[in-house]
N, C-alpha and C positions, 0 to 999 in steps of 0.2 A: 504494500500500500504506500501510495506517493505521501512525501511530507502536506504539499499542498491540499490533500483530499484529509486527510487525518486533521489539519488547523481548522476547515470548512466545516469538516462534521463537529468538531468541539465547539466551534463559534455559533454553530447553528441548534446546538444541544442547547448550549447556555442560552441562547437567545428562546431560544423557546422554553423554558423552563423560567424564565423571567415575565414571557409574559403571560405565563400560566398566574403569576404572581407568587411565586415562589421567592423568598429571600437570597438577600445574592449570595451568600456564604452557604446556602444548601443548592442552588443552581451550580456552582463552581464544583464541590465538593462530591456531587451528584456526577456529575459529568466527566470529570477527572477520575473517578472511582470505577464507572464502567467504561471508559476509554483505557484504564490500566489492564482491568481486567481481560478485552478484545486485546488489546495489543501484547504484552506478557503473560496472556493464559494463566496456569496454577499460576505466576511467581507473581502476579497484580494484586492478588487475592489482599494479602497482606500489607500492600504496600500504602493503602488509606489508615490501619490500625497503626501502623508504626509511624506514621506522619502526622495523629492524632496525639498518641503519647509524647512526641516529639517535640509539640505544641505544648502540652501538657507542664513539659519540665523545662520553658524559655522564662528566663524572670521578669522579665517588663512586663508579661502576661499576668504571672504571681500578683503583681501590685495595682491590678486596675481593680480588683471589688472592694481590697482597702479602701484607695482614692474615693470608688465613688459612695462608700459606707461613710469617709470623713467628710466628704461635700455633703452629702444631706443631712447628716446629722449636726453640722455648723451651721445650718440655716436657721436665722430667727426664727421668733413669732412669726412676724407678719410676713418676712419672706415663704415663709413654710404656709402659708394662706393665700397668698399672692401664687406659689407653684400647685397651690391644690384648685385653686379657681383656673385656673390657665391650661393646667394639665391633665387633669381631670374631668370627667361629665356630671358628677357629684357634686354636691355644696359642701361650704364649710360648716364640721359640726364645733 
C-alpha cells in the first residue's frame, strides 16, 4: 500500500469520525489504532496500550488535575457565582 493512499485513508477516517461529532482525541486515537492494527497485523495490537501507558507516566501530564483542582478551589465567592451562572444551566443556590 502507497504512503499516499495510507495518509488519505487516515485523513479521511479522522475527518469522518469528526463529523460524526466524535471528540478529536477519540477520532485520532480511533483511527491511528485500526490503521496500526491493518498495517502491522498481530504487532499493532499493542501498540495503542503501550502508547497509553506511555502517556500515562509523562509528568506535565501528572500536574494538570492538581493545577486545575488549585484554580477552582482559589476562586472566590462571587467568582465561584459568576463561573456557576456562566457555566452552568442551573442557578445559584
Amino acid at each position: 500500500m502507497s504512503y499516499e493512499l495510507i495518509g488519505m485513508t487516515m485523513f479521511g477516517g479522522m475527518l469522518l469520525m469528526m463529523l460524526t461529532g466524535q471528540r478529536i482525541f477519540a477520532a485520532i486515537g480511533f483511527v491511528s489504532a485500526i490503521a496500526a492494527l491493518f498495517l502491522w497485523g498481530n504487532g499493532g495490537v499493542e501498540m495503542p496500550f503501550s502508547a497509553a501507558f506511555k502517556l500515562f507516566n509523562w509528568y506535565p501530564l501528572l500536574t494538570l488535575p492538581l493545577f486545575i483542582i488549585w484554580a477552582t478551589s482559589s476562586l472566590s465567592q462571587e467568582s465561584q457565582m459568576t463561573y456557576t451562572t456562566c457555566f452552568t444551566s442551573g442557578s445559584v443556590e
